[in-house]
C-alpha positions in Angstrom: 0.0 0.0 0.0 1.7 3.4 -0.8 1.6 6.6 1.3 -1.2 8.1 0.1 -3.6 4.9 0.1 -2.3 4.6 3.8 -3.5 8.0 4.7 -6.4 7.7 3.3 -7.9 4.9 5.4 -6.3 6.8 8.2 -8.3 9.5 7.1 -11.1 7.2 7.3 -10.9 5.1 10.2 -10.2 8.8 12.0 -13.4 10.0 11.1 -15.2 6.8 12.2 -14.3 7.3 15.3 -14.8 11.0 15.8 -18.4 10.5 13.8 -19.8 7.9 16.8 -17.9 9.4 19.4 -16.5 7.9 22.8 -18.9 5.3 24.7 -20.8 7.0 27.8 -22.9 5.5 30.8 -25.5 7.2 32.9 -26.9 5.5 35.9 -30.9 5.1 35.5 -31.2 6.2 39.0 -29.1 9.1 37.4 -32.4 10.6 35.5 -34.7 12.4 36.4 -37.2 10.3 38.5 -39.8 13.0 38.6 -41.2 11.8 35.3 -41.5 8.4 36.5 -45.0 7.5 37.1 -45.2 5.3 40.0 -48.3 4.2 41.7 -49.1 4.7 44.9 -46.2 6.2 46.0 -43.3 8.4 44.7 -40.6 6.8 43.0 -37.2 7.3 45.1 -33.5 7.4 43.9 -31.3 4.7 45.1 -34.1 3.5 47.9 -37.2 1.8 48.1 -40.7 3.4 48.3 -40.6 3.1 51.9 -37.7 4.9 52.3 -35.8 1.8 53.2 -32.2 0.6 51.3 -33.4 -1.2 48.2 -32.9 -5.1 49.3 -34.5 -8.0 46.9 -34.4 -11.6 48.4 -32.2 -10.5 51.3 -29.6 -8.9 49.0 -28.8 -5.2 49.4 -28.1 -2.8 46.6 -26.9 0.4 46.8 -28.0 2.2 43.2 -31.6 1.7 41.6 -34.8 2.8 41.8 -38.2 1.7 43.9 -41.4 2.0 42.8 -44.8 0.6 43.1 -46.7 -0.4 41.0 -48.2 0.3 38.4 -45.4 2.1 37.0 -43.8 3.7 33.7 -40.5 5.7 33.0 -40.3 7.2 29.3 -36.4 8.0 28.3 -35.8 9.7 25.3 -32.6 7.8 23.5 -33.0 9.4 19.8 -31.1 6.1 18.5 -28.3 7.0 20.5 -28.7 4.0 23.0 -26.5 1.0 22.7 -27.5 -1.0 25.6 -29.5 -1.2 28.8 -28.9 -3.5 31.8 -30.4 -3.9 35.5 -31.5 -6.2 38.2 -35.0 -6.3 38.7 -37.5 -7.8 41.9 -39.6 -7.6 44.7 -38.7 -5.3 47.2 -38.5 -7.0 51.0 -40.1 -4.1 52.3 -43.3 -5.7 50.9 -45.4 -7.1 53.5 -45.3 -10.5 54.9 -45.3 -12.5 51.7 -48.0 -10.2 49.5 -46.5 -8.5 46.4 -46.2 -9.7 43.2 -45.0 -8.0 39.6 -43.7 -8.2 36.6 -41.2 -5.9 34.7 -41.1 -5.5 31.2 -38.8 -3.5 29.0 -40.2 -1.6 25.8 -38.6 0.0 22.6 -40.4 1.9 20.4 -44.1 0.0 21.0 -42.0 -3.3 20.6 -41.5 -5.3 23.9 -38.1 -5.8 24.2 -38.1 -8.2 27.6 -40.2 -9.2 30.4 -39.2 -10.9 33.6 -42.3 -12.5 33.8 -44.4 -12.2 37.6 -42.3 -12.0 40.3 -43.0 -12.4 44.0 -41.1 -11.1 47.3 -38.2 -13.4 47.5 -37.6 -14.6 44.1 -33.9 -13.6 43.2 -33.2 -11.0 41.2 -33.7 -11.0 37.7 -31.2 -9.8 34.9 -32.1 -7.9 32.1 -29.5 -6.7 29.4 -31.0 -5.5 26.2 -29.6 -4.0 22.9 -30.9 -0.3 22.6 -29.1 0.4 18.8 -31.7 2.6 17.5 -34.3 3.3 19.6 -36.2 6.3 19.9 -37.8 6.1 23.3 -37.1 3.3 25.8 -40.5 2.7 28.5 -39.8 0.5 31.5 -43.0 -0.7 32.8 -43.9 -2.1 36.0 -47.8 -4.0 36.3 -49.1 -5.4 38.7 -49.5 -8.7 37.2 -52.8 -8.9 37.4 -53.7 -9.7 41.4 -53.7 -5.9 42.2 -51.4 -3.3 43.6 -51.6 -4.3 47.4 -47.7 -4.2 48.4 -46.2 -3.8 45.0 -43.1 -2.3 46.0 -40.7 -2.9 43.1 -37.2 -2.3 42.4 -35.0 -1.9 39.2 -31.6 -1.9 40.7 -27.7 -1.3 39.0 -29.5 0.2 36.0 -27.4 1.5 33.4 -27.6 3.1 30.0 -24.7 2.6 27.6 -24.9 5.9 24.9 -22.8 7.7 22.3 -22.8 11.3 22.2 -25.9 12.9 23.7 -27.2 11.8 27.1 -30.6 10.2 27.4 -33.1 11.7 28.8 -36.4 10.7 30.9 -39.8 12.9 29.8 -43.2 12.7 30.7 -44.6 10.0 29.5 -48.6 12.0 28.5 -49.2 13.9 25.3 -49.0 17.6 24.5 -51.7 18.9 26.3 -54.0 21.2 24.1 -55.8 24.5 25.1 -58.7 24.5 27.2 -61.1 25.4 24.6 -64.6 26.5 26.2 -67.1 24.6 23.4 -70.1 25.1 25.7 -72.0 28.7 24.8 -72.3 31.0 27.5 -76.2 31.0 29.0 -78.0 33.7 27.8 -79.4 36.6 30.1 -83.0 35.5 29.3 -84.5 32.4 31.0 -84.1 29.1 30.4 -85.3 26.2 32.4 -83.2 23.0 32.3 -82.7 19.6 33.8 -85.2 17.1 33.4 -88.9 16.8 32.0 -90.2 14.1 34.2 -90.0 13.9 38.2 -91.0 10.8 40.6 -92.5 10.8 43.9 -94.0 8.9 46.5 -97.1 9.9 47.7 -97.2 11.0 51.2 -93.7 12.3 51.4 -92.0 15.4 51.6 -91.3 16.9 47.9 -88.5 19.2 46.9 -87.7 20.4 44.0 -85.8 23.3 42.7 -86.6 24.5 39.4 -83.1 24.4 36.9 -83.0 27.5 35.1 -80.2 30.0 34.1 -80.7 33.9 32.8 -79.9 36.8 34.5 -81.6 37.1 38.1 -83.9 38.1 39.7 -86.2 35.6 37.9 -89.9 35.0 38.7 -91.1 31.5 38.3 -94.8 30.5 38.2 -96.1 26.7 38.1 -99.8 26.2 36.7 -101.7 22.1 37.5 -99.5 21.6 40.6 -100.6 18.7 42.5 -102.7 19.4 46.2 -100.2 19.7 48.7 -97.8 21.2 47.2 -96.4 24.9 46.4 -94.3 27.5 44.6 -91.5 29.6 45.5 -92.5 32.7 42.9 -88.3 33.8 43.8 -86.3 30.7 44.5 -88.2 28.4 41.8 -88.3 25.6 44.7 -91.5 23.3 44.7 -92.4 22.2 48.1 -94.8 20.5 50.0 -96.2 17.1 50.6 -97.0 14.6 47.4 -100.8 13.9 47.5 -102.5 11.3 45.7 -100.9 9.2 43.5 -101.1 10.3 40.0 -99.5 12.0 36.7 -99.5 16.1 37.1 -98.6 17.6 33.9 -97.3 21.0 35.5 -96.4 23.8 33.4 -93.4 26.2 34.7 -92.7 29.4 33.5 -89.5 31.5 34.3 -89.4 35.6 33.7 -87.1 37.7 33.9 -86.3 41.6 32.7 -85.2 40.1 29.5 -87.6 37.6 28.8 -89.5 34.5 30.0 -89.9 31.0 29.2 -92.0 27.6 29.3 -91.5 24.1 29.5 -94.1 21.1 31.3 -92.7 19.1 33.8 -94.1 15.9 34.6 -94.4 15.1 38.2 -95.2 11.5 38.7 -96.6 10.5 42.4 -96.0 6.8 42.5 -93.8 4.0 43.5 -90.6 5.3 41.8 -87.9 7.0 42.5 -85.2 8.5 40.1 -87.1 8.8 36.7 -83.8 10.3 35.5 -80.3 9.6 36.3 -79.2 11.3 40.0 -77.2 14.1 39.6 -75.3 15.9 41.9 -72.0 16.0 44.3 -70.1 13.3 46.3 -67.2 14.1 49.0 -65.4 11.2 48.5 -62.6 11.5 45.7 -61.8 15.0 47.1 -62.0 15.0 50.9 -61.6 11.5 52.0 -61.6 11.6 55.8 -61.4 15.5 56.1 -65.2 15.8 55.5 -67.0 17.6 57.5 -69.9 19.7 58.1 -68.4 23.1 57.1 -67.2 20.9 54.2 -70.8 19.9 53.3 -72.6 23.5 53.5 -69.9 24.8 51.9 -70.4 22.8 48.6 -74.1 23.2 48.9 -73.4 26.9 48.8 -71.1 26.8 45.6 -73.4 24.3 43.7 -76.0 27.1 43.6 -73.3 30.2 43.5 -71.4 28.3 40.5 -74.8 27.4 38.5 -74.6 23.7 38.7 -77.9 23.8 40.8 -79.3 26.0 37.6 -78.4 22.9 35.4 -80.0 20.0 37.2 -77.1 19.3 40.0 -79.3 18.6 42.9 -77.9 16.2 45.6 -75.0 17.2 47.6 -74.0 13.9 49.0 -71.4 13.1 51.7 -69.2 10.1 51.5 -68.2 7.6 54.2 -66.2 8.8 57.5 -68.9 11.0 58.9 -69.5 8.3 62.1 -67.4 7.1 64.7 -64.3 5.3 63.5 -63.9 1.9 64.8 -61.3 1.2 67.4 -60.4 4.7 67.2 -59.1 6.9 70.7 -58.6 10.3 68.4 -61.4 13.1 70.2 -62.7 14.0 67.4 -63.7 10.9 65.2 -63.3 7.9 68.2 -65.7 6.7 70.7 -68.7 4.6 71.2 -70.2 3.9 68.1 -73.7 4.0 69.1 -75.4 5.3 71.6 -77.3 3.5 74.6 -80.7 2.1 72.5 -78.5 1.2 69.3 -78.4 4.8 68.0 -76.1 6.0 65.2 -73.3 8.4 66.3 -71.6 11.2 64.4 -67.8 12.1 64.9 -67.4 15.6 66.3 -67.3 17.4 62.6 -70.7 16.4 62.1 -72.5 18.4 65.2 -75.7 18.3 63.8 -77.0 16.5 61.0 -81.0 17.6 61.3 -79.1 21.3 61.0 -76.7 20.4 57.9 -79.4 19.1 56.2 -81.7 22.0 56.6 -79.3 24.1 55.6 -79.0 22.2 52.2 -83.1 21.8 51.9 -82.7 25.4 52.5 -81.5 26.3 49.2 -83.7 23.4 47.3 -81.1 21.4 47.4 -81.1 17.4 48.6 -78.6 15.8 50.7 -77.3 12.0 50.5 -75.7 10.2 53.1 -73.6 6.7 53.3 -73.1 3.7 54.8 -72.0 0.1 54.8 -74.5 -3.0 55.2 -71.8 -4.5 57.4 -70.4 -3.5 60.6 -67.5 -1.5 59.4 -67.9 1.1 56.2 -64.9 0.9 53.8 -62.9 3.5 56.0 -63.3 1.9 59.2 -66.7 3.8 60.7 -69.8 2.6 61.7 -71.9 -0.1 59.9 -75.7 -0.9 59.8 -75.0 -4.4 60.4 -78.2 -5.7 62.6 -79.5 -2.1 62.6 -81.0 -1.1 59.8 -84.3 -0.7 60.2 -83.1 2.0 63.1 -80.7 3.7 60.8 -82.9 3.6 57.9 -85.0 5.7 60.1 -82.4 8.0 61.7 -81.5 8.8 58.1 -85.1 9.7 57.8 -85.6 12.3 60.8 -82.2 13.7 60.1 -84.1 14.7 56.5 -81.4 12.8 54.0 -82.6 12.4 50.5 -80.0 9.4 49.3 -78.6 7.0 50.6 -75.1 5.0 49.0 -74.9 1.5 50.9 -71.7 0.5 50.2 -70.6 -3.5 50.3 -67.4 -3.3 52.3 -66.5 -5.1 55.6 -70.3 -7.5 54.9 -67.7 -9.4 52.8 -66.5 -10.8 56.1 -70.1 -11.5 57.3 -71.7 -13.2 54.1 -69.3 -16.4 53.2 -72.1 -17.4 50.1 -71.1 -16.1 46.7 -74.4 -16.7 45.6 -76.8 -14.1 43.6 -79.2 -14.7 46.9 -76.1 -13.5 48.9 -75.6 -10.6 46.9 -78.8 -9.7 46.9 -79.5 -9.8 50.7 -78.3 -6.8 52.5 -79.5 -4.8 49.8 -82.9 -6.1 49.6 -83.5 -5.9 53.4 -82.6 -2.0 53.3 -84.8 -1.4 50.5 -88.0 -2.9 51.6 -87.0 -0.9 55.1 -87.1 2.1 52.9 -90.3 0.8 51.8 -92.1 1.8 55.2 -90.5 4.8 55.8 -92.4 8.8 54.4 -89.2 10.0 52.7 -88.4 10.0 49.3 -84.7 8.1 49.5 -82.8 7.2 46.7 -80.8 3.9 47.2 -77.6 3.7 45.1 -76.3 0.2 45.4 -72.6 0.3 46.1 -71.1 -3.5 45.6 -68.6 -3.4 42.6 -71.0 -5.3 39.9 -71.0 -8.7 42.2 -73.5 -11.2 41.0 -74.2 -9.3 37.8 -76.0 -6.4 39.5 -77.4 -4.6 36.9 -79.7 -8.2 36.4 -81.3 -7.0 39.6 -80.5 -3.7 40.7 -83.9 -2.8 39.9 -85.9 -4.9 42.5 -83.9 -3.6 45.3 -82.5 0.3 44.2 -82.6 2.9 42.0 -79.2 3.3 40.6 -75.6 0.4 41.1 -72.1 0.3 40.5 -71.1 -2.0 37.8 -67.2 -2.2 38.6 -65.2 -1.3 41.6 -63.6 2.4 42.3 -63.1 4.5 39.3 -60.3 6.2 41.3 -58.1 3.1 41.4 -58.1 2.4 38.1 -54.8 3.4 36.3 -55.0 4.4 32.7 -53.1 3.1 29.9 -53.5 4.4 26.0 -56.8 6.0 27.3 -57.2 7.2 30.8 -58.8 5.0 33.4 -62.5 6.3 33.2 -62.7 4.7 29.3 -62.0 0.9 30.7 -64.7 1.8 33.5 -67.2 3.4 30.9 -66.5 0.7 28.4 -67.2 -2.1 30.8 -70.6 -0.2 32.5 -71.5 0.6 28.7 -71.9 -3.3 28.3 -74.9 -3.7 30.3 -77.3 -0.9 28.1 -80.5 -3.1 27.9 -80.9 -3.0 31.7 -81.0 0.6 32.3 -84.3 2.2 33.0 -86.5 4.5 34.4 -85.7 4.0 38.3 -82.9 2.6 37.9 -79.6 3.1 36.3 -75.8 1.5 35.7 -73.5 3.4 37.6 -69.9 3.5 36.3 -68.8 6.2 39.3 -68.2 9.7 39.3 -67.1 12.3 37.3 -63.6 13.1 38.3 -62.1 16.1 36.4 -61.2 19.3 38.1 -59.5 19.0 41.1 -59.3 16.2 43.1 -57.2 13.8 45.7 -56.0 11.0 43.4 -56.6 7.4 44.6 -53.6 6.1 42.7 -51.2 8.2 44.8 -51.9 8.2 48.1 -55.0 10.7 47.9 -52.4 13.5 46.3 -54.2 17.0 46.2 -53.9 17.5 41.7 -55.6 18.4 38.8 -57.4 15.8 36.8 -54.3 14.2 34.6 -56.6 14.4 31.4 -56.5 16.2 28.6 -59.6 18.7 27.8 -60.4 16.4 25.2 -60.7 13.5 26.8 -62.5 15.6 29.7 -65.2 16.3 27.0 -65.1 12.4 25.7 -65.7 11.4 29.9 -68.8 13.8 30.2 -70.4 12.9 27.0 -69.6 9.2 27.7 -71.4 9.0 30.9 -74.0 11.2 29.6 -75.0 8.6 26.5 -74.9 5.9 29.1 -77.8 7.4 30.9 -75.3 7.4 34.4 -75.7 9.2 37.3 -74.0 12.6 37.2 -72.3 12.9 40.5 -69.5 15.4 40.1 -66.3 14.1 42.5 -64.4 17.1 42.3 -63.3 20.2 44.6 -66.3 22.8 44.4 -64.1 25.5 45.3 -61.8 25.5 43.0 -64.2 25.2 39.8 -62.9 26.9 36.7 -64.6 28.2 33.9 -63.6 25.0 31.7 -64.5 22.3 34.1 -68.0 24.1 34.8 -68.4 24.2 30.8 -67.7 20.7 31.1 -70.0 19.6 33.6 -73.2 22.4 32.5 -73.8 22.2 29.0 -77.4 21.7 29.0 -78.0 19.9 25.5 -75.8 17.5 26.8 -77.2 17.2 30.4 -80.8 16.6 28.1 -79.0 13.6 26.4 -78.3 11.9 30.0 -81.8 13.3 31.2 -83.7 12.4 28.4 -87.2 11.0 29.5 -87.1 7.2 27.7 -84.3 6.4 29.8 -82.8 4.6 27.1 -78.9 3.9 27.1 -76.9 4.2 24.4 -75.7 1.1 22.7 -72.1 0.8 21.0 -72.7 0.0 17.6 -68.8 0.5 16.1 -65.6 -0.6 18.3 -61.9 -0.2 16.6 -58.7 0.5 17.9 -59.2 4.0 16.7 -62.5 4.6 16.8 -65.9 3.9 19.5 -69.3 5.0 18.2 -72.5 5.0 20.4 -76.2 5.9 19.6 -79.0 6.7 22.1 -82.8 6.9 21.6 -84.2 9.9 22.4 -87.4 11.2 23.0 -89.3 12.5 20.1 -87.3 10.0 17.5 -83.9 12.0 17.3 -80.7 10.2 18.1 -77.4 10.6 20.2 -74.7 9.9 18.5 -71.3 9.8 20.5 -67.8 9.4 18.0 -64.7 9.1 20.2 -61.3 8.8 18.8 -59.4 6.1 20.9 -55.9 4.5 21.1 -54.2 1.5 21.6 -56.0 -0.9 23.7 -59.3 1.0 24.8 -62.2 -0.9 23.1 -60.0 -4.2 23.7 -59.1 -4.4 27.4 -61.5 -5.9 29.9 -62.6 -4.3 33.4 -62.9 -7.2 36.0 -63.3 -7.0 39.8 -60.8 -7.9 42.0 -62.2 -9.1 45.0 -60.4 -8.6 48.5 -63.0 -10.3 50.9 -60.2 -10.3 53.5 -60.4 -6.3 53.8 -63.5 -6.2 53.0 -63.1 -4.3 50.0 -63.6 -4.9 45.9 -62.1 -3.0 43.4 -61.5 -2.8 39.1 -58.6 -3.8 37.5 -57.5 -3.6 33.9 -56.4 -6.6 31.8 -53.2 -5.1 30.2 -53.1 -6.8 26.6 -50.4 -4.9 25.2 -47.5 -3.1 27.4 -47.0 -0.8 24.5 -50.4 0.8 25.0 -49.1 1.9 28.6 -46.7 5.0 26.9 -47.1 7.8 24.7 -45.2 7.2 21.6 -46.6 10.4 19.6 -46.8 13.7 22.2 -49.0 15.3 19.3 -51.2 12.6 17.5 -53.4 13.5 14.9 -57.1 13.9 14.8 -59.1 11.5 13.2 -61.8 11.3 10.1 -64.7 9.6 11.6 -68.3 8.7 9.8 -72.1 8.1 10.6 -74.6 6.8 8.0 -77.9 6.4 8.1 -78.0 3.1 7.9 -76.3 2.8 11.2 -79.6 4.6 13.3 -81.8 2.7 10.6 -83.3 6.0 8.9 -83.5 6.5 5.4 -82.8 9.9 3.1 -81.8 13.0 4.3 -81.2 14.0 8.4 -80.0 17.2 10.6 -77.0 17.6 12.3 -76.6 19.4 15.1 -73.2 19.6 17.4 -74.2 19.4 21.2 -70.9 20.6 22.8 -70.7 23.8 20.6 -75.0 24.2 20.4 -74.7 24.3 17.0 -76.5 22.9 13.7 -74.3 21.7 11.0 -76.5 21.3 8.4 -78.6 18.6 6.6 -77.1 15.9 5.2 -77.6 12.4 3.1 -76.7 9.3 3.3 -73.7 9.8 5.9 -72.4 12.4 8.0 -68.3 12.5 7.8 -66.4 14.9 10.9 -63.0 15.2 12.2 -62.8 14.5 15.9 -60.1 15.1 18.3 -57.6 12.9 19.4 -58.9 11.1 22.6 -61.6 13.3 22.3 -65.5 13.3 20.8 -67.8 14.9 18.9 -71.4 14.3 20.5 -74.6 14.9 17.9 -78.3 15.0 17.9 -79.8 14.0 14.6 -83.4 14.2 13.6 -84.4 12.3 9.8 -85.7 15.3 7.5 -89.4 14.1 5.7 
């Protein structure tokens, strides 16, 4: 080889090497661990949840991360990557023998390893995988499939092998549009909302507050009013006493300095309860055990200062840990839990329930209260257990309007896993309620045991078809979509009286489940905020908003009081929609509503939504029962495309069986967009919906 042939391969080789650059490592505990998602408690550098060194089958280790899960970590490589390598397990700070997990490592939506499940004390596993161009790396922790009870997990001696720039961890959500307002301001002249049909039970107190927005003062009228009962001409709240059984075709009429208006509501005095779905307010998601009374009168006061009372919100209901906790010596919640004769006790922030709920029937409001049919609630308070015709009728004089019975610690009592079993406690409050003069709505809290929604009917007016919404962790959709999608199964058994209920409404702020009660904004996109409402809306649910009342912005209150869709989940069949298209991009439902128009819900989805199943996990041993999500594809657990794109989505006529030419009218902007033929094409949001009321043109 002569000079110049050597130099040039020198020349070469030299640029090789200064082209890739030297070899770097970065620790993974190195990153930054505030974009790692970790369930139920923060993730922690170098230690275990706990706070404890990270030890997995008795060995220590002094680099890694613990987690719980379930848990993801998105690191940007941008094919810079040449190989990652850890030790993965069980921490030993689990608990007695529970905890079990499995680890899997993904690369651009391809699974790249999986440990398979682990327990506490298997031996730690190795992973050493080949990163050579790879855009982002996700390392996933589930919680392989028995739930997240004492899933403290640890990915220990991780390292990232690079050339030249340094990976990086990011948050694994997408970009997060503008909160675009779609819902039309009210406009300063009346207009009465909420539902057109009302049920009562003769004999019993009645209380209704007419929904109506426009500029006040307003002066309400109400002409065929049944005997015994009576107008508010200022606050629009009917009251009185139900008389004979019957139907009373009343007509209201609202008027104020800029104009008046009509509608007939139908007051039904009979044997049900709940004509339309409940809606209204729950304490739970938001204050936990820190309800109280001042809580309660508070939020009664911002339902009708916000204007959710002027849109149909009516109950303002608190949650559990209002009693005496069990085994408690704290002042203020401890004690005996009943008194001499068997009576109910309330902890020291609930002074006076006959004056809280006074106060809220004060402003035309209802109030709900809760409790457990077995000895403990779900928090630890007082039970009915063996006393509920007494409480039934304590919840009476003390003037409550609904009542959630929540399943809980009767686990321990009932051993049969029978339908009869399931059954039981439910039926026995509900022919108590039965002899009581109140109007009490029952929602049956038990998780969808024994196919509830096959017999719901016969002994409440509205049950949950899965366990907590709050505990369910999202994957390419959020966690309300695998709740909704399950509850939206059982259509054909919602009725007048009685309804599916998939849970709350969770958007604003709230104290998230999934990590230890932290106080956060709802980690959903305003899209998928509008896809939640509209969901639950076509599914004829309950409306109970779970959110902090004080801190409602204008967007989550356009959310939540849009009153064409609030006459979708009102509407007087009390039909639920049905699901007629399912995809992995793509979910379309259609309700009948009243007058032969239809609801037509298109939601643009990802991943696994339509595909993964909600099942209960049942934890008889605490007493508890919760959802969990069938993971079918690990991939479907990271964002892959910050900025997806929105998608073309179509409705034909053929799908509502109508023939010819139909209207099209947008129900989140109130607008009509035209008359069409045949089909109706639309672009909808990623994640997000566009919700329709079509009419067939003659």
């Amino acid at each position: 080889m002569n000079d110049m042939k050597l130099l040039t391969v020198i020349i070469v080789v030299l640029s090789l090497i200064s082209c890739s650059g030297p070899e770097n490592s970065i620790k993974l505990s190195e990153l930054d661990l505030a974009k790692m998602e970790s369930g139920w408690g923060t993730a922690r550098q170098d230690s275990s949840v706990t706070g404890s060194i990270l030890s997995v089958a008795g060995k220590h280790f002094e680099s890694g991360i613990g987690t719980h899960a379930i848990s993801t970590f998105l690191i940007r490589l941008d094919k810079k990557g040449k190989r990652f390598s850890c030790l993965t397990g069980v921490d030993d700070g689990s608990d007695n023998s529970q905890g079990s997990v499995e680890f899997i490592i993904v690369g651009d939506q391809k699974v790249l390893w999986q440990s398979g499940i682990m327990k506490k004390g298997d031996s730690a596993r190795k992973a050493d995988v080949d990163i050579r161009g790879i855009e982002k790396l996700g390392l996933l922790v589930t919680d392989a499939g028995d739930g997240k009870n004492n899933d403290h997990a640890d990915w220990v001696d991780g390292v990232i092998t690079y050339k030249k720039e340094q990976p990086q961890s990011i948050d694994n959500k997408y970009i997060i549009e503008r909160e675009e307002i779609l819902t039309p301001p009210s406009p300063s002249e009346p207009r009465i909302n909420g539902a057109k049909i009302y049920g009562a039970h003769p004999g019993s107190p009645f209380l209704y507050r007419i929904p109506a927005t426009g500029k006040r003062p307003i002066t309400f009228t109400a002409s065929g009013l049944p005997e015994g009962l009576s107008l508010d001409q200022n606050s629009g709240v009917i009251s009185g006493t139900t008389g004979t059984a019957g139907e009373y075709a009343v007509v209201i009429a609202a008027q104020n300095s800029f104009g008046s208006d009509e509608r007939t509501l139908k007051i039904i005095a009979g044997d049900k309860l709940a004509l339309t779905p409940p809606m209204g307010w729950n304490s739970w998601y938001i204050y936990y055990h820190r309800v109280s009374d001042s809580v309660m009168r508070l939020s009664a006061d911002l339902m009708i200062s916000s204007g959710m009372a002027d849109y149909g919100y009516q109950y303002v209901n608190i949650d559990d840990c209002w009693a005496i906790k069990a085994g408690s010596d704290d002042p203020v919640i401890g004690g005996e839990m009943r008194g001499k004769n068997g009576e109910l006790r309330t902890n020291k922030l609930f002074p006076d329930m006959k004056g809280l709920t006074d106060y809220i029937h004060g402003k035309g409001l209802k109030a709900g209260i809760y409790i457990s049919p077995g000895p403990t609630t779900c928090a630890g308070y007082t039970g009915s257990y063996q006393h509920e015709q007494q409480d039934i009728r304590t919840f009476a004089e003390w003037g409550f309007d609904f009542l959630k019975y929540d399943w809980c610690s009767y686990g321990r009592i009932e051993k049969e896993r029978t339908r009869e079993a399931y059954i039981k406690p439910y039926k026995l409050m509900w022919d108590e309620l039965q002899k009581i003069d109140r109007d009490i709505v029952l929602n049956l809290c038990q998780y969808g045991m024994g196919n509830v929604w096959e017999w719901g009917a016969e002994v409440g007016n509205c049950w949950r078809t899965t366990g907590d919404l709050g505990l369910v962790a999202g994957s390419s959709m959020p966690g309300f979509w695998y709740v909704g999608l399950s509850n939206s199964q059982h259509w054909e058994y919602a009725q007048p009286g009685g309804w599916n209920d998939p849970d709350y409404i969770l958007i604003g702020w709230i104290r998230n489940a999934l990590k230890k009660e932290m106080y956060q904004k709802a980690d959903m996109t305003p899209n998928e905020q509008y896809a939640y409402m509209s969901m639950w809306s076509m599914m004829a649910a309950p409306l109970i908003y779970g959110g902090e009342m004080a801190r409602l912005d204008a967007f989550t209150l356009n959310v939540l009081c849009n009153n064409e869709v609030i006459d979708v989940n009102q509407d007087i069949l009390g039909k639920q929609a049905k699901i007629i298209r399912a995809t992995k991009e793509e979910l379309v439902m259609v309700k009948e509503l009243e007058g032969g128009s239809y609801a037509v819900g298109l939601f643009s989805v990802s991943g696994d939504a339509n595909t993964t199943v909600t099942d209960l996990v049942d934890e008889e041993a605490n007493g508890l029962s919760d959802a969990k999500r069938e993971l079918t594809d690990a991939a479907d657990s990271f964002v892959w495309d910050e900025i997806p794109s929105p998608a073309k989505m179509t409705i034909s006529a053929s799908d509502l069986n109508i023939s010819g030419k139909f209207s099209v009218r947008d129900l989140w902007r109130q607008k009509d967009l035209g008359i069409f033929e045949n089909s109706f094409t639309t672009e909808v949001p990623f994640h997000g919906v566009k919700l329709l009321r079509i009419n067939e043109v003659e």
